[in-house]
N, C-alpha and C positions, 0 to 999 in steps of 0.2 A: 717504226720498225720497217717499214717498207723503203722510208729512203736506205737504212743500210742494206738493205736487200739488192735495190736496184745501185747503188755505188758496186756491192760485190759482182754482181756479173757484168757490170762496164770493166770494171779490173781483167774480169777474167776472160772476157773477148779479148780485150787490150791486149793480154800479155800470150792468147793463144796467136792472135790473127802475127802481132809482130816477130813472135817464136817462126810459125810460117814463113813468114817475109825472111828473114834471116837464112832459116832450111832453102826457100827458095832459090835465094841470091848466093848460098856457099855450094850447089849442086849446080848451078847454073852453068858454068864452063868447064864443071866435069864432062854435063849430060848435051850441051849444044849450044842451048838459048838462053839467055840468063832472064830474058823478058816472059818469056812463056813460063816460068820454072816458079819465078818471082809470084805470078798471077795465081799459079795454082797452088804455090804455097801462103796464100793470102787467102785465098779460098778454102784451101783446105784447113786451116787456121780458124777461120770464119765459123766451118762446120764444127772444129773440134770447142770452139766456144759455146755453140748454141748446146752442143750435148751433153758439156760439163754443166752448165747454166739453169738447163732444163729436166734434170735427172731427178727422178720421184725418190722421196726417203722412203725405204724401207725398215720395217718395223722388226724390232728382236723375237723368233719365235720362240723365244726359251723364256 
């Protein structure tokens, strides 16, 4: 049970961080930089994985 646990949040970094990277690089010569844009949409990517990855279930209180 634990390898499919740990395959699901490799998936889902994967597809937050490159989601990121993509926002980065299509905002990029909107906003100036395309290098800086790229990094923070990698980053920010990064973060939106760990906190999909890491979210406590909650319990039904009904």
């Amino acid at each position: 049970m634990s390898k499919k646990k740990k395959a699901d949040s490799s998936g889902t970094y994967a597809l937050c961080i490159t989601t990121g990277l993509i926002f980065g690089i299509g905002l990029g010569p909107v906003l100036g930089s395309v290098p800086i844009f790229a990094t923070v949409g990698i980053i920010g990517g990064a973060a939106a994985g760990y906190y999909f990855t890491h979210q406590k279930k909650r319990g039904n209180k009904h």
